[in-house]
Structures are given as C-alpha cells and as structure tokens.
SEVO-504447 format. One record per residue (C-alpha): residue in three letters; x, y, z. Coordinates in steps of 0.02 Angstrom, whole numbers, plus 50000, padded with zeros to 5 digits. Example, Ala and Ser with C-alpha at 12.3 -4.5 7.8 and 13.67 -1.06 7.14 Angstrom:
// SEVO-504447
ALA506154977550390;SER506844994750357;
//
This chain:
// SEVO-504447
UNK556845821253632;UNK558745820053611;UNK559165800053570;UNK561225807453629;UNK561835795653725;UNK562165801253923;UNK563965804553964;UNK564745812554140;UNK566315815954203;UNK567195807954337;UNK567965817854457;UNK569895816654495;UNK570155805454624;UNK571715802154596;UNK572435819154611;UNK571545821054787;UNK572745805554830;UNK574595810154882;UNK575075792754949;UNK576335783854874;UNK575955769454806;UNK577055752054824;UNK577235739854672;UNK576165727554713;UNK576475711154796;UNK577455699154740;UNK576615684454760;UNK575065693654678;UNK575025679754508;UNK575495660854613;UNK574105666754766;UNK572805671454622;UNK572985655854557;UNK573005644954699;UNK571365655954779;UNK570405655154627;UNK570765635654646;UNK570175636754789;UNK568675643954730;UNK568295632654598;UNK568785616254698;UNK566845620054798;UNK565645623154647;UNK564725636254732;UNK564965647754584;UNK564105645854425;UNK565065649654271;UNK564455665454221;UNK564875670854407;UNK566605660454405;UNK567055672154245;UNK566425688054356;UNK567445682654487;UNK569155680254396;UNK568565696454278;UNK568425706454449;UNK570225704354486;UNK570015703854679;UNK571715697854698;UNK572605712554607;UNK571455723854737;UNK572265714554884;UNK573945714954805;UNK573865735554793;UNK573195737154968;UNK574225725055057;UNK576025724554942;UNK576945720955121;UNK575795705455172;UNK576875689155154;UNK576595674655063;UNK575275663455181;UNK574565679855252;UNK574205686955064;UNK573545669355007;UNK572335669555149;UNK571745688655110;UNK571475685354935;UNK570265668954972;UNK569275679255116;UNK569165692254961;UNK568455680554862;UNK567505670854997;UNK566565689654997;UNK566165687454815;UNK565405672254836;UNK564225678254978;UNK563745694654882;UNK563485686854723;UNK562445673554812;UNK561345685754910;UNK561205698754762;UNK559365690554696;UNK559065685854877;UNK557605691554985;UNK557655696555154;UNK557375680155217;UNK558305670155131;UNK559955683355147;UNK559635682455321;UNK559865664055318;UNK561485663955204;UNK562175676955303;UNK561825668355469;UNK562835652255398;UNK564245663255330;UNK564405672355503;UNK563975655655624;UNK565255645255542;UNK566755659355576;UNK566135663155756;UNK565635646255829;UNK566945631155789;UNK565195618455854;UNK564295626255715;UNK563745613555574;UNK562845615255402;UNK562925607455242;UNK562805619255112;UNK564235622055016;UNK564375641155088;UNK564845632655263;UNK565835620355188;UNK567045632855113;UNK566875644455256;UNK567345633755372;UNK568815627455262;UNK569315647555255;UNK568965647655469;UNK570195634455484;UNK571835642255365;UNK571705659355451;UNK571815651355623;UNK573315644455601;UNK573945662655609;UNK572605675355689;UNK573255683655832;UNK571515685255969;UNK571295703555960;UNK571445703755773;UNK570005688455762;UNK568835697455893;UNK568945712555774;UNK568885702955608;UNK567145694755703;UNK566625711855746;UNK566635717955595;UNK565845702855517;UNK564385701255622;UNK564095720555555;UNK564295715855375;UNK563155699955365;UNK561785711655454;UNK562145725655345;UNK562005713455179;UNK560235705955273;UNK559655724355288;UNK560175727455109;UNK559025715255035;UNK557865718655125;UNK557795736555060;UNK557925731554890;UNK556375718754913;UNK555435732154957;UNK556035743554820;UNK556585753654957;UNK558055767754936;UNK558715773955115;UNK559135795155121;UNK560835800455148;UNK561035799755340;UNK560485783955355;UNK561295775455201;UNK563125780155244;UNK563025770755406;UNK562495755655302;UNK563575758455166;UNK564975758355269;UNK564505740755331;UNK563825732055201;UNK565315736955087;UNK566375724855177;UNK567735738055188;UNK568015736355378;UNK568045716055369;UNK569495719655251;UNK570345732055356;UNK570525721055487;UNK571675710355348;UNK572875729055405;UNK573105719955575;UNK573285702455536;UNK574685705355376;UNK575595717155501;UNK575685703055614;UNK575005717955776;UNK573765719355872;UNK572835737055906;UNK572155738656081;UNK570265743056113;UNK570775760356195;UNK571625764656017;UNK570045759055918;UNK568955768556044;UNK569945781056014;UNK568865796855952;UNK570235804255832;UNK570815787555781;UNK568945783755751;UNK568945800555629;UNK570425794055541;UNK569855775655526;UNK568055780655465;UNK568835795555347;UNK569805779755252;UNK568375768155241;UNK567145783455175;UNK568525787055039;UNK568385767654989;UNK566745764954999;UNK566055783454911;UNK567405778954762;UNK566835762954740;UNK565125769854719;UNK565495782754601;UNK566565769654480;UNK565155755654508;UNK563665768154465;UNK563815764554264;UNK563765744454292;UNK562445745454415;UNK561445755854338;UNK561245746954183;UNK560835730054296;UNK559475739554388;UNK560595737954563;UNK560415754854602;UNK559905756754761;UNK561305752854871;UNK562375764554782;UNK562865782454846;UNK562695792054675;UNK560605784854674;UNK560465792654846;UNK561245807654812;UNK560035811454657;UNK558455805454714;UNK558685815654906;UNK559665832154828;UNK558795831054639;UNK560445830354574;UNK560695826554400;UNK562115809554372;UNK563355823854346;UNK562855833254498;UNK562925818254610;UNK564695812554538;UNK565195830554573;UNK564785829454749;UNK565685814654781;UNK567275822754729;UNK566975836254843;UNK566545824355000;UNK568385813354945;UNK569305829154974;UNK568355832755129;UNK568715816855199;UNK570535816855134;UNK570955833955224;UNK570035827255381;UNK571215811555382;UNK572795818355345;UNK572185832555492;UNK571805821555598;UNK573115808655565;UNK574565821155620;UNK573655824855810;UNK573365806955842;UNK573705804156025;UNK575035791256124;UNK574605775056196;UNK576455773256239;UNK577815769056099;UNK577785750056078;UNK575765752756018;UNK576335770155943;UNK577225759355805;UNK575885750155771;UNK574725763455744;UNK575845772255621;UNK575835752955538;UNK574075753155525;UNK573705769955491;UNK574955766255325;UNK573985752355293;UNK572325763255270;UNK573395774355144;UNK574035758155051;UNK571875753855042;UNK571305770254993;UNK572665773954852;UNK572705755454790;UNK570795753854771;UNK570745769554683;UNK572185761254544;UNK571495745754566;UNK569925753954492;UNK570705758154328;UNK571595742854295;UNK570175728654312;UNK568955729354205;UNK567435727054373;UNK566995745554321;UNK567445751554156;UNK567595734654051;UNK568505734953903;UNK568695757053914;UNK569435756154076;UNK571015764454004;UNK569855779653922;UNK568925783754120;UNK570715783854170;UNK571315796854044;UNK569775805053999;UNK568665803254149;UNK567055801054031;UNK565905789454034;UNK564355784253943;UNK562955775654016;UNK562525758853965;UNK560705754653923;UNK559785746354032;UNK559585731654067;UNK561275726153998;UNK563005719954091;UNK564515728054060;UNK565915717753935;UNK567165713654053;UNK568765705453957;
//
C-alpha cells in the first residue's frame, strides 16, 4: 500500500464570486484589541483556546463582512463573534446533556433580563446583553433571538449526534448545518450595523427566503470544505458537509470537494436570479432590502477571503491553498500549526 501522502484540490470559489469586495473596516486593529480584552478580562478561555481564539482571526472575518459597520456597532459584532467562540469551543467535548445546559445559559441570559447564573458563560453574556442594548432596534433583537434560540438547539443536537457517533444524511444535515453554523445569528449583525429594520412580510417572503438561504448555504458549504483538513485530523468530522457527502454518495475526499463547487455555483446563480425579481414592499423598506441584500454579498465574498488570510484553515500554507488550491491531509490525530 502506497505510504503517498493524500492531497485534493479545492475548487475555485473565488471565481464563482463576482462581488466586489470593500477594504475592510477601519476600526478592524483598535476593536480587535479591545474585544479580545474583553475576552480575556472573564477567564473562561484556557490558554491553548485563548491562542485559538486570537489565531482564528474572528475580527478580520467581521471586518470583511461588515467594512460599513461603525465604530460601537463593529466593536459589539466582533465580541458576539467571539462570544460564539467561546460557546463552541466550550461545548466541542460536551455531551448532550451538558451542551444542553451551556446552551440553555447562553440563550436564557440574552432572552430573559430576570435570568441569573453564575458561571462565567452568563457572566460575560450578560455583560455582551447589556452593550448591544444600548443600540438594538426591537425588530432587529426579536430576530437576533430567533435565530439564537435555533443555534443553541442546533449546537445541543450536534452533540448529541456526535455522542452517539452519529453522522446525519444529506437532507437532514443541511437543515442543521445551517443552524448550528451560527451563520444566521451573524446575519442578523446585516440589520443592526445598517441601523434598519426588515419587516416580517419581507423575511416571510418566499423569494427573499431563496435569496437569504442561497447566502447562508454559500457560507456555511465553504466553510465546510476549507475546515475539512483541520477537522479531519482532530477526529471532528461529523458535523462537516464533505463527511456527509462521502459516507451517503461514496465519494472519495476529492469527489465530495468537487461537489461542493458545483452546489456554490448552484446556489450563486439561484441568488443572483432570484435577487433581481425580488418583489416591493413599498420604497422606504425597498432600500433597505437592497441594504441587506448587499450585506449578504459583503458575507459571502468576505468569508471566502477571510478564508485565505487567517490561518483557522490552512495554518502556516494558507498562501499555497490560495494559489494552488492543494492540500494535503494532516495525520490524524494532530492540530493544524496555526501562526
């Protein structure tokens, strides 16, 4: 048997994406500071997962996907950012039980101001719950809770999956996937740096809907594809799109990656389609459609650069997946250098 070491190609996202891409914000290097501060001022991180967290460069993500949020706005985005990485990374060896209990603190703490705990999780929560009130508009916190309550359910139903050593088939995982990723939590961050508010009847919308779910498919299917390598090599495989695609289709790594390319452009022709024969709700909420409907661009091109430019994926050969689009698995059972 061939010792070679496994390599595939990555398909090219990047050439599927026509949007234009901003510079990113410009308060992108004092808000990472002051949020991983923030962070660090709660010791809920150890320091192997503090240097994952700054390694990750979550702020750099939320300065390519929201380059137009302003100062207070941006700061806020990039500590509920890394308020996620603290949850995941806490609930990543967790059972179903005991996710389900994080997950209920995370959630209770944001929805119910006579909610009280004492773990450290509530305590920074509740310190996040009490900067973005200052400025959430109601219809942009009833969605951000919306989404929330799907996410800390979807995480609960995650663990629970991988307790049982359980992989979900295709129809069934891209519901979850879509949840669990966090990706519509953040898109709500669309609404609330745009300072609008979308009605229900645009959300509700079944076109809209096409358009809105097209974007958070694109995000969440590349971030599988990029994260495969890491996981992989971690044994964290099972909430990953590539593992489902292999073990229901009998794809081979290359296969599966191949297939993903094909679904991006799918869902980018279906949201540029569907984007141009999006109906009225009367001009005022017209403009803020087009707003928002930018803002999904802004998250689907900048998380695809944002990809290549941390080192969360590729570590230190970030630059060759860019250029060459190769990669080589790692063993297993090892993490990725991230420097």
């Amino acid at each position: 048997m061939s010792s070679a070491a496994i390599q595939y190609t990555l398909p090219d996202l990047l050439s599927l994406c026509s949007f234009d891409f901003s510079k990113p914000n410009p308060y992108l290097q004092e808000c990472s500071a002051e949020s991983n501060a923030w962070v660090t001022r709660f010791n809920v991180l150890n320091d192997k997962n503090k240097i994952k967290m700054e390694n990750s460069q979550s702020e750099l993500l939320c300065a390519l996907v929201y380059p137009y949020a302003g100062h207070e706005g941006f700061r806020t985005t990039c500590d509920f950012v890394n308020l996620l990485f603290v949850l995941d990374h806490l609930s990543d060896d967790m059972n179903g039980k005991d996710a389900h209990g994080a997950c209920e603190v995370f959630y209770q703490v944001m929805a119910d101001p006579d909610f009280n705990h004492e773990s450290i999780l509530a305590k920074i929560t509740l310190d996040f719950r009490q900067s973005i009130l200052r400025a959430a508009k109601p219809q942009f916190f009833k969605h951000f809770l919306s989404c929330l309550r799907g996410y800390t359910q979807a995480v609960v139903q995650e663990a629970e999956l991988r307790e049982a050593g359980e992989v979900h088939d295709l129809i069934n995982f891209v519901p979850l996937r879509r949840e669990n990723s966090a990706v519509r939590c953040c898109f709500t961050f669309i609404e609330y740096n745009l300072d609008i508010e979308l009605p229900d009847a645009v959300f509700d919308d079944p076109i809209f809907q096409s358009v809105y779910f097209a974007a958070v498919d694109m995000v969440c299917w590349s971030n599988d594809l990029f994260s495969y390598n890491v996981e992989q090599a971690m044994g964290h495989t099972s909430n990953n799109i590539v593992t489902v695609l292999m073990q229901e289709k009998g794809m081979s790594v290359q296969e599966a990656v191949d297939s993903i390319g094909v679904v991006f452009k799918q869902l980018m022709t279906r949201f540029l389609k569907d984007k141009s024969r999006l109906p009225s709700w009367g001009a005022d909420v017209d403009r803020d459609v087009a707003l928002y409907v930018e803002g999904l661009t802004r998250w689907v091109g900048g998380n695809l650069v944002w990809s290549f430019q941390c080192s969360r994926y590729f570590g230190t050969a970030n630059n060759v997946a860019l250029l060459t689009r190769l990669v080589t698995l790692y063993p297993k059972d090892t993490e990725v250098e991230q420097e």
